[in-house]
C-alpha positions as semicolon CSV with decimal commas, in nm:
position;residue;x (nm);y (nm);z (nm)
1;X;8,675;-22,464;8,754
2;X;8,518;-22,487;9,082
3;X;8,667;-22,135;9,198
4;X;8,496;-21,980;8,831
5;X;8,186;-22,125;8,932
6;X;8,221;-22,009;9,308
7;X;8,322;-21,632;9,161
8;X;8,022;-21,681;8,913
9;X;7,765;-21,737;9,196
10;X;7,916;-21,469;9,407
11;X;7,853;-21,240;9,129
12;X;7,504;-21,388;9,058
13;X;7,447;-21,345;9,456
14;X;7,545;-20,991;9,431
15;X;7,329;-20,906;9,146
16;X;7,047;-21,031;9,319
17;X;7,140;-20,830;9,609
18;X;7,167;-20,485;9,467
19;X;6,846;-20,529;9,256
20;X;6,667;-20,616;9,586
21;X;6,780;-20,295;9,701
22;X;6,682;-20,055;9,391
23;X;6,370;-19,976;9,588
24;X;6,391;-19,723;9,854
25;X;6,263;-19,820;10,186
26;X;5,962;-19,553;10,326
27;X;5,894;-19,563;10,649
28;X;5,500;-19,483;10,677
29;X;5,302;-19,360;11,028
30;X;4,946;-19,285;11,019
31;X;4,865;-19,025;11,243
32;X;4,568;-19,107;11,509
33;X;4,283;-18,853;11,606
34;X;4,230;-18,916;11,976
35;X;3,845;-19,018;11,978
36;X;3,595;-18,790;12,150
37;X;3,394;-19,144;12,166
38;X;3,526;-19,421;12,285
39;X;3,285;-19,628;12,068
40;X;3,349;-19,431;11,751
41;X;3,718;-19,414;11,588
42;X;3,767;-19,115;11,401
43;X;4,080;-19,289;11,244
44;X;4,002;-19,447;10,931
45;X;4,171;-19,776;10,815
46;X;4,449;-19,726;10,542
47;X;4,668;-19,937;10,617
48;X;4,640;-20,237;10,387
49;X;4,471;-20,024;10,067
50;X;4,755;-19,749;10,093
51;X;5,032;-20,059;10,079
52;X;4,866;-20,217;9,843
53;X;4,865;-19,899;9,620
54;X;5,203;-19,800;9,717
55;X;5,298;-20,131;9,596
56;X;5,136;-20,084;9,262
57;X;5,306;-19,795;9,144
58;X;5,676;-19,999;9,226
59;X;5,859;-19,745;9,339
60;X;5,922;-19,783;9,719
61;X;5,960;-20,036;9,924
62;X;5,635;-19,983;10,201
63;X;5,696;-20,006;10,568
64;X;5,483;-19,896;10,877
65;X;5,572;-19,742;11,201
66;X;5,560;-20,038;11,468
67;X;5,628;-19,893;11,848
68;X;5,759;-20,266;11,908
69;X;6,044;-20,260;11,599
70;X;6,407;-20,283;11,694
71;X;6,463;-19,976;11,570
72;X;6,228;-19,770;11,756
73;X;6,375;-19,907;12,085
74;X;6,696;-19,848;11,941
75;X;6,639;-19,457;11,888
76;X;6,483;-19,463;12,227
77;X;6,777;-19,564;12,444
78;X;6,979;-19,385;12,241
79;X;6,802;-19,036;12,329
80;X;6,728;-19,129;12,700
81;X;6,363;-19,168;12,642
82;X;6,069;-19,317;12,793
83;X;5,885;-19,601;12,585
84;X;5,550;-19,444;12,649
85;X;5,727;-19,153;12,359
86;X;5,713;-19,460;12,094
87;X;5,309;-19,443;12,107
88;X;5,270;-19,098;11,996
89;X;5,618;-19,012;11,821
90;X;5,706;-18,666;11,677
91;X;5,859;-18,622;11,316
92;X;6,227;-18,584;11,468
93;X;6,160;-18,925;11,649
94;X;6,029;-19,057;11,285
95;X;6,296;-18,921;11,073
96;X;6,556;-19,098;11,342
97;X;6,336;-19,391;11,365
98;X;6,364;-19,398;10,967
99;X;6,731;-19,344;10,956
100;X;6,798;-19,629;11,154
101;X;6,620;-19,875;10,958
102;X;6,785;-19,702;10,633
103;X;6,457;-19,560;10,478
104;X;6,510;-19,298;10,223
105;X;6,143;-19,127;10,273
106;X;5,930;-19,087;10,588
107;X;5,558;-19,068;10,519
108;X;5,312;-18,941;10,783
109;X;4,929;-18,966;10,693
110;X;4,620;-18,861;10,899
111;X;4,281;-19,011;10,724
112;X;3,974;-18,953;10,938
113;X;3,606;-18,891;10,973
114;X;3,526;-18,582;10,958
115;X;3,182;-18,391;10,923
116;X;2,882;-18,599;10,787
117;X;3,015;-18,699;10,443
118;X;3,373;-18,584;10,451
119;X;3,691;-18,792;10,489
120;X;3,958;-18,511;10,623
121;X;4,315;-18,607;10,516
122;X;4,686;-18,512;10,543
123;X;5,036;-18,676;10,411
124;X;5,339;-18,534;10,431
125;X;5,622;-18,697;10,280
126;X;5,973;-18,638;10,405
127;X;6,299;-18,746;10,250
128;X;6,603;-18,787;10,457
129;X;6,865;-18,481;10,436
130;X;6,662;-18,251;10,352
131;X;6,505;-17,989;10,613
132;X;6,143;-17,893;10,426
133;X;5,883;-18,150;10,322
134;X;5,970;-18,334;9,968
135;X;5,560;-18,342;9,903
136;X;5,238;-18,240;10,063
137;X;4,901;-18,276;10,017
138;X;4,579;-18,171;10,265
139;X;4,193;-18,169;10,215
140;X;3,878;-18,279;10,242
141;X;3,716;-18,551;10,007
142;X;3,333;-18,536;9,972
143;X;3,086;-18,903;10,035
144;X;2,734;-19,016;10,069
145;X;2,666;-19,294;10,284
146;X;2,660;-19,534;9,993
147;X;2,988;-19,381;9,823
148;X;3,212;-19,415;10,147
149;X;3,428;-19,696;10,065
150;X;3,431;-19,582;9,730
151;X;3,533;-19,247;9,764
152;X;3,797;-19,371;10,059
153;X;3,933;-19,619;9,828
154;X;3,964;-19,319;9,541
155;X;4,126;-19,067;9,773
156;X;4,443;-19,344;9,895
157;X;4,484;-19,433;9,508
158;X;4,517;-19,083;9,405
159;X;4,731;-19,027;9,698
160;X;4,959;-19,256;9,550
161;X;4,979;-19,171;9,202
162;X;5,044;-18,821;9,315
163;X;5,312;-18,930;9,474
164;X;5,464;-19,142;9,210
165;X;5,424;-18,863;8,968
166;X;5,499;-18,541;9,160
167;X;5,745;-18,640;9,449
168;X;5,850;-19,042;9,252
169;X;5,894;-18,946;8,927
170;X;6,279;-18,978;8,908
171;X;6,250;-19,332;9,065
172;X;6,251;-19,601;8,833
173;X;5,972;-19,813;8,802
174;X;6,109;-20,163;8,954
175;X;5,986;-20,507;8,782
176;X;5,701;-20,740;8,890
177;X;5,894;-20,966;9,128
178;X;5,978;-21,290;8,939
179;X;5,753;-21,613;9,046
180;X;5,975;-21,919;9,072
181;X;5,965;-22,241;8,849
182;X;5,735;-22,488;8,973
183;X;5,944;-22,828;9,057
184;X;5,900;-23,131;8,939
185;X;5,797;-23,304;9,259
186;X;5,511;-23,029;9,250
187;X;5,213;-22,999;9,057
188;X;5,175;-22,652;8,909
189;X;4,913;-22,452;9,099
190;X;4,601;-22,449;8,873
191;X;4,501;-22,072;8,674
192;X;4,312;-21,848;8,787
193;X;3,967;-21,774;8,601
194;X;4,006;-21,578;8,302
195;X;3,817;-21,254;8,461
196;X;3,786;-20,901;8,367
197;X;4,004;-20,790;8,693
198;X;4,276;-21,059;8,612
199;X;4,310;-20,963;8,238
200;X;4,304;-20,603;8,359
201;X;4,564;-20,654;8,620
202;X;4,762;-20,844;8,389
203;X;4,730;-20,604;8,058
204;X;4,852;-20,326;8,304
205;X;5,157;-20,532;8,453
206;X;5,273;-20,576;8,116
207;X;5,221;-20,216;8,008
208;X;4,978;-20,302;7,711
209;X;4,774;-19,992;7,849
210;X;4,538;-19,909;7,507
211;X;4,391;-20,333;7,536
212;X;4,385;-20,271;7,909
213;X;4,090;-20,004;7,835
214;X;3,805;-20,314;7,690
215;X;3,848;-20,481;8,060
216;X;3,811;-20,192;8,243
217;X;3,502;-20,085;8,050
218;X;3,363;-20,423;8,118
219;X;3,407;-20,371;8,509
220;X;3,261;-20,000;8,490
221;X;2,968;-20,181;8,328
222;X;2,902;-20,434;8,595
223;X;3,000;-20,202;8,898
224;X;2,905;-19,854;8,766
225;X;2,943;-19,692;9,097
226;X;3,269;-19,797;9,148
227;X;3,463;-19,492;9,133
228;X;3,800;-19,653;9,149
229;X;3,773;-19,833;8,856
230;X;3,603;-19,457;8,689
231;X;3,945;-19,297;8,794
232;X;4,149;-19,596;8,671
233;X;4,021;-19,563;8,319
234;X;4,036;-19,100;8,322
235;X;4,396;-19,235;8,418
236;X;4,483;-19,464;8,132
237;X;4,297;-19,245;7,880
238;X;4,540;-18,932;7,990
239;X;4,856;-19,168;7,937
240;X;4,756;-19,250;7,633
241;X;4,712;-18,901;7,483
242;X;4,346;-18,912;7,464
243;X;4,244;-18,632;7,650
244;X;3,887;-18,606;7,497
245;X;3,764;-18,970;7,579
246;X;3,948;-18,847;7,953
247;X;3,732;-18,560;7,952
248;X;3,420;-18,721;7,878
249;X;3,463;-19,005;8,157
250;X;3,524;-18,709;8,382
251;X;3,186;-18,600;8,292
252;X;2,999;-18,957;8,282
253;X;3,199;-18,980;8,662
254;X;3,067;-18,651;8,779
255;X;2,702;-18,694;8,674
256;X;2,736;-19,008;8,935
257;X;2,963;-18,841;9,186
258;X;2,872;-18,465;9,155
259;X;3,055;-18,417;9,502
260;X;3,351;-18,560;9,460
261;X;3,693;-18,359;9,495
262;X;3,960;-18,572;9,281
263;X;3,674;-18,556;8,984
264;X;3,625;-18,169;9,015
265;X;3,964;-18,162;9,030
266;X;4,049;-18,399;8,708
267;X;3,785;-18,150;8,556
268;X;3,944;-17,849;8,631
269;X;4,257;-17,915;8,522
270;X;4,084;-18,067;8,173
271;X;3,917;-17,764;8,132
272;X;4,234;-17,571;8,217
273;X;4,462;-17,752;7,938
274;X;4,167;-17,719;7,630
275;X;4,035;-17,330;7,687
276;X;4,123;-16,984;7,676
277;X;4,178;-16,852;8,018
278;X;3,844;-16,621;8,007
279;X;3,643;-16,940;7,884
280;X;3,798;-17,110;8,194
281;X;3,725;-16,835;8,448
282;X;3,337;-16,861;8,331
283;X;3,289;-17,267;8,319
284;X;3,462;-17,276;8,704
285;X;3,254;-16,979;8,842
286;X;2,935;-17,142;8,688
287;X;3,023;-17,487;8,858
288;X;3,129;-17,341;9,163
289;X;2,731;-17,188;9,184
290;X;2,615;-17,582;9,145
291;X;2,867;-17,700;9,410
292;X;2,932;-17,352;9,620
293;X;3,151;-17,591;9,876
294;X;3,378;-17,760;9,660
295;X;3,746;-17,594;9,801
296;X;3,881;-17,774;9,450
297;X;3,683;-17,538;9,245
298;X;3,737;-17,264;9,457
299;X;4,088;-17,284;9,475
300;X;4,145;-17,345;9,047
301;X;3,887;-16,993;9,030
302;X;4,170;-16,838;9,238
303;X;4,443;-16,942;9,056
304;X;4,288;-16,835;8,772
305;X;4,142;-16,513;8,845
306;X;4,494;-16,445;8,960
307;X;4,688;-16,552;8,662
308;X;4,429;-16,321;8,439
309;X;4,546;-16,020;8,680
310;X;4,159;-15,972;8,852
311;X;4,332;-16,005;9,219
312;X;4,038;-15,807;9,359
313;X;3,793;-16,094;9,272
314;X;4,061;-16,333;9,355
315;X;4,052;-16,243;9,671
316;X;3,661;-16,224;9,729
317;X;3,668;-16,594;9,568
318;X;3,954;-16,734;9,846
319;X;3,788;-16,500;10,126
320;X;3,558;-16,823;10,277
321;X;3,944;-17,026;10,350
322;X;3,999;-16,724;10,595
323;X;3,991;-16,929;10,889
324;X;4,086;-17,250;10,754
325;X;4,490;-17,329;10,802
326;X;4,572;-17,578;10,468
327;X;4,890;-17,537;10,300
328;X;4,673;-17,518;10,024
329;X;4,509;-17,200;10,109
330;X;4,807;-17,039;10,290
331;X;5,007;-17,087;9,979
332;X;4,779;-16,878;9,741
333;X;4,724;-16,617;10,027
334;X;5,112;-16,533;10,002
335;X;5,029;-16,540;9,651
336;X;4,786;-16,279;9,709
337;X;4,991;-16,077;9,849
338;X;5,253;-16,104;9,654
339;X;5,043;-15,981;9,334
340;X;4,883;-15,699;9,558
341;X;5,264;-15,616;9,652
342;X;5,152;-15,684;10,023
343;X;5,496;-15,744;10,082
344;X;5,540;-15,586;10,479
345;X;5,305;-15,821;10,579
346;X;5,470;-16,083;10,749
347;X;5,403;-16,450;10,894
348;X;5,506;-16,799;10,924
349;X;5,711;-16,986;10,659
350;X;5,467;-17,091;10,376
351;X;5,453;-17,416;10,185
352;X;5,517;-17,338;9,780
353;X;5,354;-17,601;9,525
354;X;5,468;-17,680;9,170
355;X;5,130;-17,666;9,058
356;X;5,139;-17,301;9,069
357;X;5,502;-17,264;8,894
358;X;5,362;-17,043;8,633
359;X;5,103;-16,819;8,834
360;X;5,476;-16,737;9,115
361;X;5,692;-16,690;8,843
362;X;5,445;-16,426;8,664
363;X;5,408;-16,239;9,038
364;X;5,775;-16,255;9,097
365;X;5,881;-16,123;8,734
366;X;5,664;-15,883;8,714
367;X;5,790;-15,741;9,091
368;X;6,162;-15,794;8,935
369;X;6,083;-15,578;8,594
370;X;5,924;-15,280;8,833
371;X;6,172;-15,276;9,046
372;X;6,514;-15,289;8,802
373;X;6,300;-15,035;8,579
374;X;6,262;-14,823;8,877
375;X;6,633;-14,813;8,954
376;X;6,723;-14,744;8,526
377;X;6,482;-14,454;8,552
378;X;6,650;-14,318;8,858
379;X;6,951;-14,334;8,686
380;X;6,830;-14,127;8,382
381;X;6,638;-13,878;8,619
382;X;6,961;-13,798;8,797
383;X;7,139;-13,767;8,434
384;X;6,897;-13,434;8,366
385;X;7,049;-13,114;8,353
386;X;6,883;-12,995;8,637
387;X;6,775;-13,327;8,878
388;X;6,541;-13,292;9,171
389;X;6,814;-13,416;9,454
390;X;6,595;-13,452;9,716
391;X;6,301;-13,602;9,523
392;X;6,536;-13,852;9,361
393;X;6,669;-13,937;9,717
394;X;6,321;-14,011;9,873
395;X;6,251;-14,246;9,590
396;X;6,573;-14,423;9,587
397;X;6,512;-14,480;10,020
398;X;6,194;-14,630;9,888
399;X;6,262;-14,830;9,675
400;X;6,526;-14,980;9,880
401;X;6,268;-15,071;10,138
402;X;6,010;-15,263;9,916
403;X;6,294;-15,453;9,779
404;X;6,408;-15,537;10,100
405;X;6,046;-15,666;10,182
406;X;6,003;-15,837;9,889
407;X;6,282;-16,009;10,001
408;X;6,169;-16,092;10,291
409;X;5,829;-16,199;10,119
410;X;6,018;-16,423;9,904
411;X;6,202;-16,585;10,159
412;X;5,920;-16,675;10,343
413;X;5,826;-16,948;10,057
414;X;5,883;-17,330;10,133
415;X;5,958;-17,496;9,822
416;X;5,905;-17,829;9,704
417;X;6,083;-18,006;9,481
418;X;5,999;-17,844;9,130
419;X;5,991;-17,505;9,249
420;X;6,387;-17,591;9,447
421;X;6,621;-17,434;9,149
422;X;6,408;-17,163;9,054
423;X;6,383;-17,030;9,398
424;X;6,742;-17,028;9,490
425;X;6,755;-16,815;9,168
426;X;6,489;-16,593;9,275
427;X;6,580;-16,576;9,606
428;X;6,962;-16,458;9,514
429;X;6,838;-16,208;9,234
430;X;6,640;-16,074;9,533
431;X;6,957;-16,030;9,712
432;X;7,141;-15,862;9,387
433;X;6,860;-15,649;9,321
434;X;6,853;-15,483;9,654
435;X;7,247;-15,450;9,677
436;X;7,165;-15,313;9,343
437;X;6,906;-15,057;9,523
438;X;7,124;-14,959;9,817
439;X;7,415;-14,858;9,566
440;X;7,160;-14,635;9,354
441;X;7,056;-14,472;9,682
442;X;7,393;-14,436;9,785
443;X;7,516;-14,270;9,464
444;X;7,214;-14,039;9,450
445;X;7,317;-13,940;9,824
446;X;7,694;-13,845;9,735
447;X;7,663;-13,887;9,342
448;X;7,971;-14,063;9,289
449;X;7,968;-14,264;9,002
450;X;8,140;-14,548;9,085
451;X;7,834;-14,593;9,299
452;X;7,603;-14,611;9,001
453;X;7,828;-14,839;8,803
454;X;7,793;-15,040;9,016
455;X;7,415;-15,035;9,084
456;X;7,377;-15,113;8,690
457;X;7,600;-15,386;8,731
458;X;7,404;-15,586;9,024
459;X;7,100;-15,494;8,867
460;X;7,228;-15,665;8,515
461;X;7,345;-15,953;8,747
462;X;6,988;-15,980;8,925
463;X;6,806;-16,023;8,613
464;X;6,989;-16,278;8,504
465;X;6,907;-16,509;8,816
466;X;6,513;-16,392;8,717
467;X;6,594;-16,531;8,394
468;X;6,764;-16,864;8,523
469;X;6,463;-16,910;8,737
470;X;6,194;-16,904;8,439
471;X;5,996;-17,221;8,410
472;X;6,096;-17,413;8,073
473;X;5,828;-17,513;7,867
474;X;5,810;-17,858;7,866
C-alpha cells in the first residue's frame, strides 16, 4: 500500500511539474537610450507595467535581462568575453543568454522620450530556432502633459495584447494560479472591499466578459480620462461581437484623446471592416486633414489607396516617411514597388506584416497572371503561320529578366509568422515561373518543342504554388 501511495504522489509530483512548465519562459531586455543629460533619462520605466501585462494575458512566463544572472556569466566565459559586454549585450549574446536559461522567446523593447509629447517605441520578439523576428512592432504614440501616464500605460497594454493575439495566439491560455487552503491554525485573511476594479478583475478572471462591461463603465465614469480602462472596454466589446457599441467608444475615446495612435488605429481598422473601400479612402483622407501627423492614418490611407489600385496617390500619401527607417514604412515602400513593378530596384531585406496579407497577395497575383499570360501568348504567337522570330525572341529575353527581378523582389521580403507558408509558396512559384521563362526563350531561340512542353509544364506547376499561397478566408 505504501509503494501505491509513494507511485501515486510521484505521479501527483509530476503533474504538478509539467503544468508548471506549460508556460514558456521569455527572456525580456529593454533597450537603454544613452542620455544626452545626465539629469534627464530618456528611458522610460516599463518594467513592472509590461510584467504585469504580460502576466495578464497568461501566456509566458516573464523574465528580465539581469547582467548579474548565472546565465549571463555563463555565456560569457563560455565565448571568452569581457563582463563589461553583459551591460550593453547584442541580440546573439541575448538569444545565447536565453538559451541557457531555456526561454522559448527573447523580447527586446526600447520605450523612450522622444519629442515634446511623443513616447518613441520598439519590440522585437524573437523565438529560438528561427533566424527572422517572430513579431515586430515600431512607432510613435502621441501625449499631452496630463495624458502621459495614461497614454504610456495604453501603449505597454496594447503591446501585449498584440502579442498574445498576433505572435501568442497558438499558446494556450494557462489558469489563474491556485491560492492554497487556509489552515486551521490560521485565520483566513479578511476580503477585500467589494470595488468596481475587484469585481472587474474578477468577472474577467473568470471569463464572464458581457457582466464584466457594468464595472468597467462604472470606472470610465469616475476616471473618464483614463484611457486604459477606454481601451479595456473597445476590447471586450470587439470579443463579444459588438462591433457598433466598439465603434462608438472609439469615438467617445477620440473626442478625449484626439491624438492618440492605438485609438486612430482601433478607428481605422473599424472603419475598414463596416465600409466600402471608396467610403473608407474618403473618411481616412478627411481625418488625416484634422490630424495631418498621425503616421496611423497615414499608413491605413496607403494601404488603402493601394489595395483600390490608385498607387500614384499612394505614393504622394507615404512620400513624408521618406526619411524615416520603420519597418512599418519600409514594408509598404517594397509594396510600392512591387505594384509599380519597380522590381530592379534593390535594397536591404524588408520586414513583411500579416496585416497586409491581402494588399501582397493581390500585388504578387496579379505580377504571376501577367507574367504566365505573357509566356501562353508567346506560345500562340510563335504557333502563326508566319511568326516574327526575332520579335518573339526579344520579348521572350525580356520577360525572362523581369521574372528574374521579381524574384529577386520577392525574396527580399522578411516574413512573419502568418505570411511564413504563403511565401515559401510564392517564393518557389517564382522559381518555376522563371525556369518556366528561360525554357520559352530557349525554344523560341532553337524552336524545339520539347522546349515549350516543357515551359507549359513549369508554368502549370508555378500557378499552382500562387494558388497554394492564397490567403483563406477565415
Amino acid at each position: 500500500m505504501r509503494g501505491v501511495s509513494a507511485l501515486l504522489l510521484g505521479f501527483l509530483l509530476c503533474g504538478q511539474s509539467l503544468s508548471a512548465q506549460q508556460a514558456p519562459l521569455m527572456l525580456v531586455y529593454q533597450e537603454r537610450v544613452p542620455a544626452s543629460n545626465p539629469e534627464e533619462d530618456p528611458n522610460l520605466p516599463i518594467q513592472a507595467p509590461l510584467t504585469a501585462f504580460l502576466n495578464e494575458i497568461r501566456k509566458v512566463r516573464v523574465e528580465w535581462y539581469q547582467p548579474g544572472h548565472p546565465a549571463v556569466q555563463q555565456v560569457l566565459q563560455a565565448r571568452g568575453l569581457a563582463p563589461s559586454r553583459a551591460e550593453q549585450p547584442d541580440t546573439s549574446l541575448l538569444m545565447q543568454v536565453a538559451r541557457a536559461m531555456g526561454a522559448t522567446y527573447m523580447l527586446t523593447v526600447r520605450c523612450t522620450n522622444g519629442k515634446k509629447g511623443q513616447i518613441q517605441y520598439a519590440c522585437t520578439l524573437w523565438q529560438l530556432g528561427r533566424r527572422t523576428p517572430l513579431w515586430q512592432s515600431e512607432g510613435i504614440q502621441q501625449f499631452t502633459d496630463e495624458t502621459y501616464q495614461n497614454a504610456l500605460m495604453s501603449l505597454l497594454r496594447t503591446l501585449a495584447m498584440r502579442m498574445n493575439q498576433e505572435a501568442f495566439a497558438d499558446l494556450p491560455t494557462l489558469p489563474e494560479k491556485p491560492q492554497p487552503p487556509p489552515t486551521p491554525q490560521s485565520q483566513p485573511p479578511s476580503l477585500p472591499a467589494d470595488t468596481p476594479q475587484k469585481r472587474l478583475e474578477q468577472l474577467i478572471r473568470e471569463g464572464r466578459l458581457r457582466e464584466a462591461i457594468a464595472p468597467l463603465r462604472t470606472l470610465i465614469n469616475q476616471e473618464p480620462t483614463n484611457l486604459a480602462y477606454r481601451l479595456q472596454l473597445i476590447q471586450i466589446y470587439r470579443q463579444l461581437g459588438l462591433e457598433g457599441l466598439a465603434a462608438q467608444a472609439v469615438d467617445d475615446a477620440l473626442a478625449l484623446f484626439p491624438d492618440d495612435e492605438t485609438l486612430l488605429n482601433l478607428w481605422a481598422r473599424s472603419l475598414q471592416e463596416s465600409h466600402d473601400p471608396p467610403q473608407v479612402i474618403e473618411a481616412l483622407q478627411h481625418k488625416l486633414r484634422e490630424n495631418p501627423a498621425s503616421s496611423t492614418l497615414r499608413l491605413h490611407l496607403f494601404d488603402a489607396l493601394l489595395a483600390a489600385g490608385r498607387t500614384d496617390e499612394a505614393e504622394t500619401v507615404l512620400s513624408p516617411f521618406q526619411n524615416t527607417d520603420l519597418p512599418e514604412v519600409r514594408w509598404r515602400e517594397y509594396l510600392l514597388q512591387g505594384a509599380k513593378r519597380r522590381y530592379a530596384i534593390t535594397g536591404e531585406p524588408v520586414q513583411g506584416f500579416g496585416e497586409q496579407a491581402g494588399l501582397w497577395w493581390t500585388i504578387v497575383s496579379g505580377a504571376f497572371t501577367d507574367f504566365a499570360n505573357e509566356i501562353l501568348d508567346l506560345r500562340r504567337l510563335a504557333s502563326d503561320p508566319a511568326p516574327n522570330w526575332k520579335q518573339l525572341r526579344e520579348r521572350g529575353e525580356k520577360l525572362v529578366q523581369q521574372i528574374l527581378e521579381f524574384g529577386q523582389w520577392v525574396g527580399r521580403m522578411q516574413p512573419d509568422a502568418t505570411l511564413q507558408k504563403p511565401y515559401q509558396h510564392v517564393r518557389f512559384g517564382a522559381q518555376l515561373l522563371g525556369q518556366s521563362a528561360q525554357h520559352m526563350a530557349r525554344y523560341l531561340l532553337s524552336r524545339n518543342n520539347e522546349e515549350a512542353e516543357q515551359a507549359a509544364t513549369l508554368r502549370i506547376e508555378a500557378l499552382r504554388e500562387l494558388e497554394s499561397a492564397q490567403p483563406k478566408p477565415e
